[in-house]
GUFI-594123 format. One record per residue (C-alpha): y, z, x. Coordinates in steps of 0.001 Angstrom, whole numbers, always signed. Layout:
residues N
Y, Z, X
...
//
This chain:
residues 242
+106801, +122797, +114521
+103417, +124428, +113889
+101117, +123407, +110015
+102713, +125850, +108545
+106338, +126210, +109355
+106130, +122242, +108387
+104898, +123536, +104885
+106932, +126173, +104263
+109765, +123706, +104820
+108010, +121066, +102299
+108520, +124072, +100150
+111962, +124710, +100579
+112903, +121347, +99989
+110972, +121381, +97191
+112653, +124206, +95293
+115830, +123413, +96310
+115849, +119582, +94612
+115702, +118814, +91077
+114490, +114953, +91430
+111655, +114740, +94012
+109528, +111303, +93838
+106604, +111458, +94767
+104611, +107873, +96118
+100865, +108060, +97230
+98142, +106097, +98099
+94616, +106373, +98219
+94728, +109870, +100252
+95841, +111143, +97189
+92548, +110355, +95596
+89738, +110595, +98361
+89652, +114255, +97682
+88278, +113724, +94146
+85204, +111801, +95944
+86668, +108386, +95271
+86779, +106375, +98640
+89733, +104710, +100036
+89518, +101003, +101260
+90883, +101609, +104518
+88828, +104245, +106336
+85769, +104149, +108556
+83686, +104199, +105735
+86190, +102868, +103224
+85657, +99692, +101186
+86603, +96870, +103844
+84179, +98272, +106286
+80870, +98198, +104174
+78669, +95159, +104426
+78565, +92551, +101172
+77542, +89239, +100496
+81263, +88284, +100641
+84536, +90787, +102112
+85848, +93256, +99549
+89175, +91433, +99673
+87282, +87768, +98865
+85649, +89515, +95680
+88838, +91513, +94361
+90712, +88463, +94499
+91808, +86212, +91690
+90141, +83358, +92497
+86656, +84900, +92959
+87343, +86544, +89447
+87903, +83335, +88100
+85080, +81024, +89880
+82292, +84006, +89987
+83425, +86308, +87372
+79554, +87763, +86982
+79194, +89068, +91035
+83115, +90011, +90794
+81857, +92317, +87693
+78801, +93332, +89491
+81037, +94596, +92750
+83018, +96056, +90586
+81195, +97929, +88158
+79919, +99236, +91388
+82708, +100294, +93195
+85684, +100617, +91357
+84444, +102954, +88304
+86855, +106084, +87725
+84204, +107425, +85593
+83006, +111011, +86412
+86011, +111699, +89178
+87875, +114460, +88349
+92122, +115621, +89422
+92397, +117728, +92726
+94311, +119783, +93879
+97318, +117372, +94516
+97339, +115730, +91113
+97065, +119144, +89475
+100455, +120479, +91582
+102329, +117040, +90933
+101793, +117257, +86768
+102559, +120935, +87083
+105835, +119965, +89082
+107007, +117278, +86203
+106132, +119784, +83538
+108607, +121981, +85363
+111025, +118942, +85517
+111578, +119253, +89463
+109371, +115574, +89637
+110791, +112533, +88106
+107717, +110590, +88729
+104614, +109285, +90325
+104754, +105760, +92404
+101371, +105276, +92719
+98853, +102453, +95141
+95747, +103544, +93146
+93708, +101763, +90196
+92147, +105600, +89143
+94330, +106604, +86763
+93753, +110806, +87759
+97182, +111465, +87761
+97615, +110732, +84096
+94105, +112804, +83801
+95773, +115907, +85370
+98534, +115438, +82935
+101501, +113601, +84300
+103241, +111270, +82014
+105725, +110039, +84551
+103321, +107598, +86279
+103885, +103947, +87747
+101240, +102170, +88561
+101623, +99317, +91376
+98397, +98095, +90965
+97404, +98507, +87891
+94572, +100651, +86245
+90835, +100517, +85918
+91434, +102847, +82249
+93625, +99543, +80694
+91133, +96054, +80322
+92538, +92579, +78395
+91383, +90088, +76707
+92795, +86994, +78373
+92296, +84852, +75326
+93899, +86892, +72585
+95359, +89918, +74749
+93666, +92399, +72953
+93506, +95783, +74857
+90452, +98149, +75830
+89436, +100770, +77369
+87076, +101530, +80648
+84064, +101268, +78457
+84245, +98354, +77229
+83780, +96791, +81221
+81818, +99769, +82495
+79454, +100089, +79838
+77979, +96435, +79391
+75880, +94286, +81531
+77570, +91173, +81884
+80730, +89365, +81976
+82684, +91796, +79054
+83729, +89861, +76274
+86464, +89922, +73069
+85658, +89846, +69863
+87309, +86643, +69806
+85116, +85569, +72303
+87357, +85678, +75595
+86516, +87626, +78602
+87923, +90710, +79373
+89600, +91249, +82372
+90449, +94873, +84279
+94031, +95662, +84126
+94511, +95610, +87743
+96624, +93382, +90405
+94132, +91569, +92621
+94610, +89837, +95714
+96211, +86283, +95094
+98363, +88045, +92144
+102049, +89533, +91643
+102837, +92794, +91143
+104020, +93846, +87434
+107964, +93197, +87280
+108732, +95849, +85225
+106881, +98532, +86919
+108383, +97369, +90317
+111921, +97609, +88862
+111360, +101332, +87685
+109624, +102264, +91172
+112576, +101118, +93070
+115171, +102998, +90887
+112971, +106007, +91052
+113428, +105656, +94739
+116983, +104605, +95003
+117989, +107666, +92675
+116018, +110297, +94537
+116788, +113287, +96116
+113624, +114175, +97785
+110668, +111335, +98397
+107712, +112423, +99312
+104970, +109892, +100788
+101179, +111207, +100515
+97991, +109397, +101648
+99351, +106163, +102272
+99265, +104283, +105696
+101719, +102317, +103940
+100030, +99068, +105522
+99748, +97297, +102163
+103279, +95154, +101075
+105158, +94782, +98971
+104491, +98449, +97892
+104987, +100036, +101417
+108092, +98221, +102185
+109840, +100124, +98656
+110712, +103046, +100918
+113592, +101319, +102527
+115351, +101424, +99309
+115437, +105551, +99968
+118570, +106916, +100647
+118539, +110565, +99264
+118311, +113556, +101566
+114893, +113669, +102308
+112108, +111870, +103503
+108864, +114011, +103912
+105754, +111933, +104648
+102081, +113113, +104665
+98916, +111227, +106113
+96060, +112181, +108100
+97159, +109371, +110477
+100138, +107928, +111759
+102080, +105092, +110293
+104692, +102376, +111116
+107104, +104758, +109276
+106566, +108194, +111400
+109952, +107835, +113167
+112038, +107674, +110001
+110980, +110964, +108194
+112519, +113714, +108289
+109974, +116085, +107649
+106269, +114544, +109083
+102796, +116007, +108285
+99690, +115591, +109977
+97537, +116676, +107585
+95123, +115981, +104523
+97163, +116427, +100967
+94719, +118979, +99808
+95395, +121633, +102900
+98878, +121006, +102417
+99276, +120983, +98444
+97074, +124091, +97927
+99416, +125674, +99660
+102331, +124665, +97788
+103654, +126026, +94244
+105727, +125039, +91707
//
């Protein structure tokens, strides 16, 4: 099956389901300029005093929280990125109430920036920060837009809102993911090698009619879907409508 016929039956599926999931990963976001960990030129394959995964890891937070802030003031700031094309399509197709949410790998927040309020995020997000003394909330700024190791007004250090390596996934959002998934009609998988666990091994809780997965490359999980693209999510998305 040629591109197109594949997308044209993405469609079809599509309008003919009223609870699609949708679960993505960073391919979902590269699009908007923000790079993926994974790729040639991703994250993991840049050169740094220590690995990416040493520095976003809970112990390096703890033990050298002032070159943990410095990577990641660096690397990991949302600021400036703007929704594409797929995070437009996906807020238009909750608002339309075919989507009954987002599953999402990445720490950007853009979906909720496109508009869609049906968004669970594995991993956290680089928009929520915490005080780990008092628990008091804030937002990006208050990490992105200071020098040093952020601080409370009580005096404790504020710490991003995201799951590093070393640390558990939030139970709550897990729960909700995997009903999502278990109650679906129509999953579709976007921009995800699905390489990273827990979150990739979620799919085997799908048993709707549908599995449709999209990635520039191939993954462990090629042979179970029944509808596979080879293809980035923009090429494929723009083409799609609600």
């Amino acid at each position: 099956m040629e591109l197109q016929e594949k997308i044209e039956e993405l469609q079809k599926l599509i309008d003919s389901s009223d609870n699609v999931v949708f679960f993505g990963g960073a391919g979902v976001s590269t699009e908007s300029g923000i790079p993926d960990f994974r790729s040639t030129d991703g994250l993991y394959n840049q050169q740094y005093k220590y690995p990416p995964e040493t520095i976003l890891s809970h112990t390096f937070f703890m033990r050298k929280s002032e070159e943990f802030y410095e990577f990641y003031r660096a690397k990991m700031n949302p600021t400036g990125f703007e929704p594409n094309v797929t995070h437009k399509f996906l807020a238009d197709l909750e608002k339309n109430g075919k989507l009954k949410g987002i599953i999402t790998q990445n720490i950007d927040g853009l979906h909720q920036k496109a508009g869609s309020k049906k968004v669970w995020e594995l991993h956290g997000s680089t928009q929520r920060n915490y005080c780990m003394n008092c628990g008091k909330f804030y937002g990006p700024e208050a990490v992105f837009g200071v020098k040093d190791i952020p601080q409370c007004t009580c005096g404790g250090v504020i710490k991003p809102d995201v799951v590093l390596y070393e640390e558990g996934l939030d139970e709550r959002t897990v729960e909700n993911a995997i009903r999502l998934i278990v109650e679906a009609d129509v999953l579709i998988i976007g921009g995800t090698s699905l390489a990273v666990y827990p979150a990739a091994g979620f799919i085997r809780y799908f048993r709707g009619r549908s599995l449709v997965l999209i990635n520039k490359s191939q993954t462990a999980y090629d042979s179970d879907a029944d509808l596979l693209i080879h293809a980035g999510l923009g090429e494929v998305f723009s083409q799609l409508h609600v």
